[in-house]
PAKE-472216 format. One record per residue (C-alpha): x, y, z; residue number from 1; residue in one letter. Coordinates in steps of 0.02 Angstrom, whole numbers, plus 32768, in hexadecimal, padded with zeros to 4 digits. Layout:
BEGIN
X:X; Y:Y; Z:Z; i:NUM; aa:A
...
! end
This chain:
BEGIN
X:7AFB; Y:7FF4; Z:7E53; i:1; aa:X
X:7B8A; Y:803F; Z:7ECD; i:2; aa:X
X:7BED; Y:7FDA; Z:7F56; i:3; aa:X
X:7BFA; Y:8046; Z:7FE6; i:4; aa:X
X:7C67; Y:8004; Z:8078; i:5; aa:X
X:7C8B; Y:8007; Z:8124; i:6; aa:X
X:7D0F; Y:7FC2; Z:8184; i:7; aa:X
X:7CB5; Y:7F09; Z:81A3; i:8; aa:X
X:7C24; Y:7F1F; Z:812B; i:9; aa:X
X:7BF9; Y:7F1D; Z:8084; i:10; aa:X
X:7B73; Y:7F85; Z:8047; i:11; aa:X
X:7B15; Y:7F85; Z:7F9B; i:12; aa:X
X:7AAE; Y:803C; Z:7F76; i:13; aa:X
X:7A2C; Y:8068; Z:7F05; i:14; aa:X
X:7A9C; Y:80D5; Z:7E8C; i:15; aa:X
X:7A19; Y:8151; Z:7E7F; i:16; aa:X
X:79EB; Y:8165; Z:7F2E; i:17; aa:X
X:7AAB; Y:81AB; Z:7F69; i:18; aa:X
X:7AEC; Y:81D7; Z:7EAF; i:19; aa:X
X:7BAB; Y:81E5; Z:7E83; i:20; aa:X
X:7C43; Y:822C; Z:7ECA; i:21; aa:X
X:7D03; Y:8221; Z:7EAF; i:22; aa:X
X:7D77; Y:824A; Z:7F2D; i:23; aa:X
X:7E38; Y:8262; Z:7F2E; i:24; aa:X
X:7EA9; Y:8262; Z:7FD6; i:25; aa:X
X:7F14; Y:82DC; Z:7FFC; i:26; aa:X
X:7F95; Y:8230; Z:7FE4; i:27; aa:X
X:7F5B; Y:81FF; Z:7F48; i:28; aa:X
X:7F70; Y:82BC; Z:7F11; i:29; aa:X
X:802D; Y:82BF; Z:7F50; i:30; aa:X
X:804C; Y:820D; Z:7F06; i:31; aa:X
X:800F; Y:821C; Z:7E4E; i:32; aa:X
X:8061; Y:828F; Z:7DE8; i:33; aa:X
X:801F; Y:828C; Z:7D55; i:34; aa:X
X:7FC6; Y:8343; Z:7D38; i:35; aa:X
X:8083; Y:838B; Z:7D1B; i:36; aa:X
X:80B1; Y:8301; Z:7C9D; i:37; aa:X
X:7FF9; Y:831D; Z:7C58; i:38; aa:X
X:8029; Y:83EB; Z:7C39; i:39; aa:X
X:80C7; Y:83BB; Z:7BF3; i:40; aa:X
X:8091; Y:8360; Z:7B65; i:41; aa:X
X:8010; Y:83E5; Z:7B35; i:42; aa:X
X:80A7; Y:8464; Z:7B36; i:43; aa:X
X:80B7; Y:8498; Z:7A6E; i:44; aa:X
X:8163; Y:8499; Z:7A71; i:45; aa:X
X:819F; Y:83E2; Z:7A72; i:46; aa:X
X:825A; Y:8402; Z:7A84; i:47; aa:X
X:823A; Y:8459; Z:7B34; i:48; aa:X
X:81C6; Y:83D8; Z:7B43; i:49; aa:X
X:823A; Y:8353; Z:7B45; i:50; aa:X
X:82BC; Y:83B4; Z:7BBC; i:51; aa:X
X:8226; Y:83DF; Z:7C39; i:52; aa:X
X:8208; Y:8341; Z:7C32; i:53; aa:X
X:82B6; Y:82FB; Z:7C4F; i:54; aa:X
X:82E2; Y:8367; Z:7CE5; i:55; aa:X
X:8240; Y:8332; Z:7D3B; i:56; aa:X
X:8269; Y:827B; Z:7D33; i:57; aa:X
X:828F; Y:8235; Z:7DE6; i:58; aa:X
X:8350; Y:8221; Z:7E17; i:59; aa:X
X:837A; Y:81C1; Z:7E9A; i:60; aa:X
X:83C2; Y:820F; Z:7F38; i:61; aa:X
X:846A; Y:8243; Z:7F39; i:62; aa:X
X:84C7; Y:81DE; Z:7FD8; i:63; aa:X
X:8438; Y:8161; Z:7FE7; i:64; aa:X
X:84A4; Y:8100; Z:8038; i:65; aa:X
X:849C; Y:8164; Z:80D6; i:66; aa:X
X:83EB; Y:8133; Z:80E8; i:67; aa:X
X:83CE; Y:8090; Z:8099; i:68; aa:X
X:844B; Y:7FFA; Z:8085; i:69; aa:X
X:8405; Y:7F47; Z:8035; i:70; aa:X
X:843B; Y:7EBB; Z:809B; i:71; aa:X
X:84C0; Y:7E29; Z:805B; i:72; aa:X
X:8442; Y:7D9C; Z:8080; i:73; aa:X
X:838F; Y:7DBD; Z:808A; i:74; aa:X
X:833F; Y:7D83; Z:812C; i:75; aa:X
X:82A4; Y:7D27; Z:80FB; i:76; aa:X
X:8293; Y:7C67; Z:809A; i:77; aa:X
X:8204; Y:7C25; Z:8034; i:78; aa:X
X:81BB; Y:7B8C; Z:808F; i:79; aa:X
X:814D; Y:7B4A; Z:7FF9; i:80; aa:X
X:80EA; Y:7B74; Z:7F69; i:81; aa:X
X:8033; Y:7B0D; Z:7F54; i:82; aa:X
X:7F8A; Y:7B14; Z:7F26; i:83; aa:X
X:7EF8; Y:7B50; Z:7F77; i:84; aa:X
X:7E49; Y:7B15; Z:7F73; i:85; aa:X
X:7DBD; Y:7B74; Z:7F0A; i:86; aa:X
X:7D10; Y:7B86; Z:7F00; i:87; aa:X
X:7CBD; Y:7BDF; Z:7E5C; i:88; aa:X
X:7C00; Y:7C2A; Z:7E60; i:89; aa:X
X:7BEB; Y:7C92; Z:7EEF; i:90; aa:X
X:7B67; Y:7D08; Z:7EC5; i:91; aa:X
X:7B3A; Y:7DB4; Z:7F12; i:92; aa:X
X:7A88; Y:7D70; Z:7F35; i:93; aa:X
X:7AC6; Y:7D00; Z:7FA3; i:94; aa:X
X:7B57; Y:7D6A; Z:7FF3; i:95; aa:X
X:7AE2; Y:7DE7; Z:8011; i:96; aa:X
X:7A31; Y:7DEF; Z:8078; i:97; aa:X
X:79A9; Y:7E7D; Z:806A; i:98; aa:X
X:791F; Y:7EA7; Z:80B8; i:99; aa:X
X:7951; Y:7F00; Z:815D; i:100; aa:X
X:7940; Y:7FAA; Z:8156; i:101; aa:X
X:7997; Y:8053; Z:81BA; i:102; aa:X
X:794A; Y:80E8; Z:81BF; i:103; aa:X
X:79F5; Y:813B; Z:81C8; i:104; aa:X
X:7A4F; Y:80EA; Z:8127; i:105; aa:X
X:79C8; Y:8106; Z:80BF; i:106; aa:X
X:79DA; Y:80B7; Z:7FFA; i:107; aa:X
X:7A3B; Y:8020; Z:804C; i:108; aa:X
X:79F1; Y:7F87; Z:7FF2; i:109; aa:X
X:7A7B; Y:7EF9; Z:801C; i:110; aa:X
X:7ABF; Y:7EC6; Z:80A2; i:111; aa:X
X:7B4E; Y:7E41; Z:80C1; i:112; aa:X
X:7B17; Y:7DAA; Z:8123; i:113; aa:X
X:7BC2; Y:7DAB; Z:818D; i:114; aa:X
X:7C58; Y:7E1C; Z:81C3; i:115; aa:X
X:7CDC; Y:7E25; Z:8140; i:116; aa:X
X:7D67; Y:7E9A; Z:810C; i:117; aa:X
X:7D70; Y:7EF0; Z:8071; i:118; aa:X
X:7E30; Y:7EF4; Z:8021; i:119; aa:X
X:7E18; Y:7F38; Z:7F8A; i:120; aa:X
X:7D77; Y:7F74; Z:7F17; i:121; aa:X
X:7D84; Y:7FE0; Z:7E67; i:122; aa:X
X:7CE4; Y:7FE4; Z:7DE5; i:123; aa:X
X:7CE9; Y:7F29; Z:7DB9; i:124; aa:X
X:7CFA; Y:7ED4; Z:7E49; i:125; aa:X
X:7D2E; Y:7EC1; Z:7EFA; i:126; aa:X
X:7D83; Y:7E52; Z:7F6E; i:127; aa:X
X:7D65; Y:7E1A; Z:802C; i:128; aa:X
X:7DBD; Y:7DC1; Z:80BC; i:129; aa:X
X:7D6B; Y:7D3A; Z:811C; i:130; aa:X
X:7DCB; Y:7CF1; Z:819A; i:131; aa:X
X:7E37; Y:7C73; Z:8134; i:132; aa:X
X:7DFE; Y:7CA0; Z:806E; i:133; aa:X
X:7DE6; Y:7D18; Z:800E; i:134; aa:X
X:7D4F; Y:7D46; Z:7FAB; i:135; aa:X
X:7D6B; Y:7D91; Z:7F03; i:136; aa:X
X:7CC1; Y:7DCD; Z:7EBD; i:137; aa:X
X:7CA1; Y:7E29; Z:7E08; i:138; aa:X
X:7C0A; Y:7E6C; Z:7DB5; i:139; aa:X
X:7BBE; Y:7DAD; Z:7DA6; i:140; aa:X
X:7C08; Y:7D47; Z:7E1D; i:141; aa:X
X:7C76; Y:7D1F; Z:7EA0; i:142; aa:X
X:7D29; Y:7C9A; Z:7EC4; i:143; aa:X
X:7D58; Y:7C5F; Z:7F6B; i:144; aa:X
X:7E0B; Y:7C52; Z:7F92; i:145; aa:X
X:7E1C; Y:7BDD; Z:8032; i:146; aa:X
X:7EC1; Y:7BB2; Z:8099; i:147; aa:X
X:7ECA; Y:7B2A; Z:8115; i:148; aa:X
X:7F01; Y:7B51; Z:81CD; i:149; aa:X
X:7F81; Y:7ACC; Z:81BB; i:150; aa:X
X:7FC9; Y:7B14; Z:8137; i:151; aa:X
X:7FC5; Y:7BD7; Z:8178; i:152; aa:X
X:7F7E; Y:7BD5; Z:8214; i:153; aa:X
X:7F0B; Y:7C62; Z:8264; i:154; aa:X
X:7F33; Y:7CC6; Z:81DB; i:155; aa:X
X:7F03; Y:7D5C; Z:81C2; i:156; aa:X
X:7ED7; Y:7DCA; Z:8107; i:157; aa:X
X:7F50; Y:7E6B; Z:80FA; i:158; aa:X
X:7F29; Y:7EB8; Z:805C; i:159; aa:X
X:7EED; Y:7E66; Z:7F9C; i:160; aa:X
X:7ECC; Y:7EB9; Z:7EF5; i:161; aa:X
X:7E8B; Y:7E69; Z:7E52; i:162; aa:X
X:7F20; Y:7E01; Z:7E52; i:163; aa:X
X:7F38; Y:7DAC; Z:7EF4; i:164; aa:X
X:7F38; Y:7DC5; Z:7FA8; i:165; aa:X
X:7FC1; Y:7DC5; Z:804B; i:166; aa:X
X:7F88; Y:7D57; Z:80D4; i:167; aa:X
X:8005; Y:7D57; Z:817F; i:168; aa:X
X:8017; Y:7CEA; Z:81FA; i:169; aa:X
X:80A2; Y:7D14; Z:828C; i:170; aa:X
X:812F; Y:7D1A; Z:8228; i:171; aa:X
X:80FC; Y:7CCF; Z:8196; i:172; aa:X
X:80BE; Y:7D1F; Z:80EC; i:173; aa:X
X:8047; Y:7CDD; Z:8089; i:174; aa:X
X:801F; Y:7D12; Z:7FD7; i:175; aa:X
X:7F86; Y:7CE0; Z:7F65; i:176; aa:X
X:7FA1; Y:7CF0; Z:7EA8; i:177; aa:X
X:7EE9; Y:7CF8; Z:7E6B; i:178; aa:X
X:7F03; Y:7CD5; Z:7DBA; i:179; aa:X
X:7F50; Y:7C26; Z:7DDF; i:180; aa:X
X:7F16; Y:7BFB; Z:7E8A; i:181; aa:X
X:7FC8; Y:7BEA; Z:7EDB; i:182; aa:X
X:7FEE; Y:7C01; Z:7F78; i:183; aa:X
X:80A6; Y:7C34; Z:7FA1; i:184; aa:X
X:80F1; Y:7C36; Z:8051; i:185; aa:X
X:8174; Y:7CA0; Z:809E; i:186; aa:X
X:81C9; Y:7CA1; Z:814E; i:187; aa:X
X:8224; Y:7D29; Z:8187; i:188; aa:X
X:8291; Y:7D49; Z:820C; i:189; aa:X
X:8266; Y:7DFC; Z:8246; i:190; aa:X
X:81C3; Y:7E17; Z:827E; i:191; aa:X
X:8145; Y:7E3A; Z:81CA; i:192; aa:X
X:8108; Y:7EF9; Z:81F8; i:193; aa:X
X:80B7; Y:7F3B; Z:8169; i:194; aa:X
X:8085; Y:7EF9; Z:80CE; i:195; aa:X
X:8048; Y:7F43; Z:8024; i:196; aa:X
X:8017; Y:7F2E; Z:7F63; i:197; aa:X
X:800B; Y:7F7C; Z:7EBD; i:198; aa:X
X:7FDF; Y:7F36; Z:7E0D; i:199; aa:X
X:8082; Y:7EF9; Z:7DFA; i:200; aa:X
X:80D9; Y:7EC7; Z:7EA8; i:201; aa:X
X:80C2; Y:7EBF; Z:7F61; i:202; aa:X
X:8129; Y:7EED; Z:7FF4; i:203; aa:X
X:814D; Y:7EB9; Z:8091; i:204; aa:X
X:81AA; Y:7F22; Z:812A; i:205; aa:X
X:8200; Y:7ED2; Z:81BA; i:206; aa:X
X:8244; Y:7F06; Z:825A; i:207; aa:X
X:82C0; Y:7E9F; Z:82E2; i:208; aa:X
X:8267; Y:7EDF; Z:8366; i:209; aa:X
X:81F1; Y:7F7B; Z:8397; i:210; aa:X
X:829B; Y:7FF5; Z:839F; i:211; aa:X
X:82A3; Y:7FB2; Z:82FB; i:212; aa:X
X:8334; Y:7FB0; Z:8283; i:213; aa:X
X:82AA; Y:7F70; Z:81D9; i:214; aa:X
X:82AF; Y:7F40; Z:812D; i:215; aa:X
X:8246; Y:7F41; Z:809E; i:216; aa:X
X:822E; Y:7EBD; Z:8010; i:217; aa:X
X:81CD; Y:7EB6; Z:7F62; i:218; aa:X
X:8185; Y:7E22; Z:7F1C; i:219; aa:X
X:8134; Y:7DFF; Z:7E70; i:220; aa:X
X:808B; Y:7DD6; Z:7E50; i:221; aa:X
X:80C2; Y:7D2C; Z:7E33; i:222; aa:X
X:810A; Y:7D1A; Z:7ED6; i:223; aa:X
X:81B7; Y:7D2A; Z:7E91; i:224; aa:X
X:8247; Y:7D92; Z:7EF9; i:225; aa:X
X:8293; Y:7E37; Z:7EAF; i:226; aa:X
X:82E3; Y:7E87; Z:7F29; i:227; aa:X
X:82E5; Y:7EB2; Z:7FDD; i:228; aa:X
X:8342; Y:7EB6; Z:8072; i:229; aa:X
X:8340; Y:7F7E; Z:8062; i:230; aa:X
X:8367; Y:7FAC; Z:810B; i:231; aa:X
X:8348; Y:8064; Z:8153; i:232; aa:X
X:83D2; Y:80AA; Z:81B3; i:233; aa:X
X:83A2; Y:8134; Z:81EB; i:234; aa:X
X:838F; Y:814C; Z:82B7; i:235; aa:X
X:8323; Y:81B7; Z:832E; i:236; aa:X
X:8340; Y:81F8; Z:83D9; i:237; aa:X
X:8294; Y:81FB; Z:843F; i:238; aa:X
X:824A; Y:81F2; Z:84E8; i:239; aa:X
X:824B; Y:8142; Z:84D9; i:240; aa:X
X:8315; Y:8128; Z:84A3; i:241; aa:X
X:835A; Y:8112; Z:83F7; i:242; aa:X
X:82F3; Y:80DB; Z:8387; i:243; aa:X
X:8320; Y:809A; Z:82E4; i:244; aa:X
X:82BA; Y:80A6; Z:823E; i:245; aa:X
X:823F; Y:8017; Z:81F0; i:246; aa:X
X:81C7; Y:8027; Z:8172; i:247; aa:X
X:8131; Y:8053; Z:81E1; i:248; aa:X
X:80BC; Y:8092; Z:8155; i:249; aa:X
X:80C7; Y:8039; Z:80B0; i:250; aa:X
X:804E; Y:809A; Z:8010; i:251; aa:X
X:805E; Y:8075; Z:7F5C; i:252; aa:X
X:806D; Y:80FB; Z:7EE9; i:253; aa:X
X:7FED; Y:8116; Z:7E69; i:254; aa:X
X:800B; Y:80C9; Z:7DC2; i:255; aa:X
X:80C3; Y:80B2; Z:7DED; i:256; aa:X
X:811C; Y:8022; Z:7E34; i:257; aa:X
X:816C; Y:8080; Z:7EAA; i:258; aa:X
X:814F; Y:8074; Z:7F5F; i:259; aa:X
X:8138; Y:80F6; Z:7FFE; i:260; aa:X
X:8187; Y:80C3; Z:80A9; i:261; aa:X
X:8169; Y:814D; Z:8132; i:262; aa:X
X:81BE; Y:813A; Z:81E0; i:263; aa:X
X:81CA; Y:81BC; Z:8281; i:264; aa:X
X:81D0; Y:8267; Z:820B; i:265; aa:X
X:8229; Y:820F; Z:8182; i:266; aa:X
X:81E2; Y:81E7; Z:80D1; i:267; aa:X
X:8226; Y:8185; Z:8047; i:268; aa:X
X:81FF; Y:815B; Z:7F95; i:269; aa:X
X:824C; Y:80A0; Z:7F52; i:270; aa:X
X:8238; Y:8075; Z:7EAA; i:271; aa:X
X:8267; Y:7FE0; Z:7E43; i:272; aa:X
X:82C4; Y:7F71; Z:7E02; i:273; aa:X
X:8342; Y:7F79; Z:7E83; i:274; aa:X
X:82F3; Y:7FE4; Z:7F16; i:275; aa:X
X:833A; Y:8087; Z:7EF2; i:276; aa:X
X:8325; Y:810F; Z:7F66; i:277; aa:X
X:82D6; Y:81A7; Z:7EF2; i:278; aa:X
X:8289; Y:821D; Z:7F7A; i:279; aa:X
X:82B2; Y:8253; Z:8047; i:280; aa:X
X:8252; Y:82CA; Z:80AE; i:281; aa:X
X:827C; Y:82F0; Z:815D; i:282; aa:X
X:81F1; Y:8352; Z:8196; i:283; aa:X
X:8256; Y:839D; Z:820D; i:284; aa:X
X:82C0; Y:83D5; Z:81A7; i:285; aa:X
X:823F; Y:8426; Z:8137; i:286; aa:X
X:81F0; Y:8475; Z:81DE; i:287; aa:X
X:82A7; Y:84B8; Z:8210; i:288; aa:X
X:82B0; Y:8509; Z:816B; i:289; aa:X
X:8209; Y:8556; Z:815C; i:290; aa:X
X:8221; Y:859E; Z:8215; i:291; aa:X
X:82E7; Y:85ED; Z:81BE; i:292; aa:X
X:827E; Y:864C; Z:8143; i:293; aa:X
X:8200; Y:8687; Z:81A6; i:294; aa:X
X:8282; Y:86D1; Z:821A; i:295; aa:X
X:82CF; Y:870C; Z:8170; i:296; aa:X
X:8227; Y:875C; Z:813B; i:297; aa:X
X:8211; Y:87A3; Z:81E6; i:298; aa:X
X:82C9; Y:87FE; Z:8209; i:299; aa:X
X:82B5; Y:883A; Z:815A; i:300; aa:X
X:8202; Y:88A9; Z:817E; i:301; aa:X
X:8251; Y:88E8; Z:822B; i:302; aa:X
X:826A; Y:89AD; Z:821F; i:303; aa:X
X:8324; Y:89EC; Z:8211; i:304; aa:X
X:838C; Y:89FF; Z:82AA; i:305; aa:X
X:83A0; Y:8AB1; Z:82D5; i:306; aa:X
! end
């Protein structure tokens, strides 16, 4: 059986009837990093080995402090940490209804009975947002997460993985550990932009207003704090005035902790434990640079002056 997906549906096919694929974006290809480390260690000479190794070990960026600087008092407070209601033994029969049938999607089987969104999915299970819950389903059967609107209210589901799931509301965070059931609650004073996950922390970026300045802050799985207040300093000149940098894009990095934060032409790479600053593009700068060598290239195939 395969889950295909689209952006308000899910969608179970007849495995046969489509067949398999894997895809890799051009993202995922940038952020993983693993084929050189994978070369290295079939290299037969261990001692170069180790020093190939060592040299291509991320350093943080020299001066970091020109572009990011942690704030003295983080600008958020927890409000409260409780439990939320459960419900064990949803089943796929009854999430799902068959029997109408497209021409155009042929192999379709399943249908979901209502809109939903799908936050996260891998080859054991999946999980969906439905207004206030979330609905964690694996191969057998299915747990719904549920949060009252007086305790969160109009909220709305960000992102999830297997382990739990960002709900916001306004200014106010949410966070669903699925293991335990807990519910933790954060209120921030800048304006929650962007939030993100991995298998061992999630983010959250904020901006004071739509000029920005922002921040970014990591949280454990367990809803604990570990750092934060990274603010970007960096500032633009546009049509529109100054503009000042926030963590507009958030992505996690494949099998790393480490986050990406993109803003205007800038990208950045923050890793744990304390939000160091390991990587900075300016695409401009890159674009200034390639245009200096093609010059280069070009003055150097001119004939000779007579």
């Amino acid at each position: 059986m395969v889950i295909l997906i689209n952006p308000t549906l899910i969608t179970v096919v007849d495995e046969q009837s489509v067949g398999r694929g894997n895809t890799m974006g051009l993202l995922d290809w940038l952020k993983g990093g693993n084929k050189t480390t994978q070369s290295v260690d079939q290299a037969s000479d261990s001692k170069n080995t180790q020093s190939i190794k060592k040299s291509q070990s991320p350093q943080p960026v020299r001066n970091s402090e020109r572009y990011v600087i942690s704030a003295k008092t983080p600008r958020f407070r927890k409000l409260k940490t409780l439990s939320t209601s459960s419900s064990n033994g949803l089943s796929l029969e009854n999430f799902f209804i068959s029997g109408k049938v497209n021409d155009k999607l042929p192999g379709f089987i399943f249908r979901s009975k209502n809109k939903v969104k799908l936050l996260s999915y891998n080859n054991h299970s999946f999980t969906l947002g439905v207004s206030n819950s979330i609905i964690v389903f694996d191969q057998e059967n299915g747990t719904q997460f549920s949060i009252d609107e007086a305790t969160l209210n109009r909220a709305n589901v960000i992102d999830a993985n297997r382990y739990g799931a960002i709900f916001q509301s306004e200014n106010t965070i949410g966070y669903i550990e699925f293991k335990s059931g807990t519910l933790h609650l954060f209120q921030f004073n800048w304006q929650p932009f962007r939030m993100a996950m991995n298998d061992s922390s999630w983010f959250v970026g904020t901006r004071e207003t739509t000029e920005g300045p922002g921040e970014l802050y990591c949280f454990s799985l367990s809803g604990d704090y570990l750092w934060g207040g990274l603010q970007f300093t960096e500032q633009f000149n546009t049509l529109f005035g100054l503009i000042k940098a926030t963590p507009y894009h958030l992505s996690t990095v494949e099998n790393s902790a480490d986050v990406m934060v993109s803003t205007m032409d800038r990208l950045y790479r923050i890793s744990p434990p304390e939000g160091t600053l390991l990587t900075r593009i300016a695409i401009s700068d890159l674009r200034e640079a390639d245009i200096k060598e093609k010059e280069c290239r070009r003055r150097a195939n001119l004939p000779p002056k007579p």
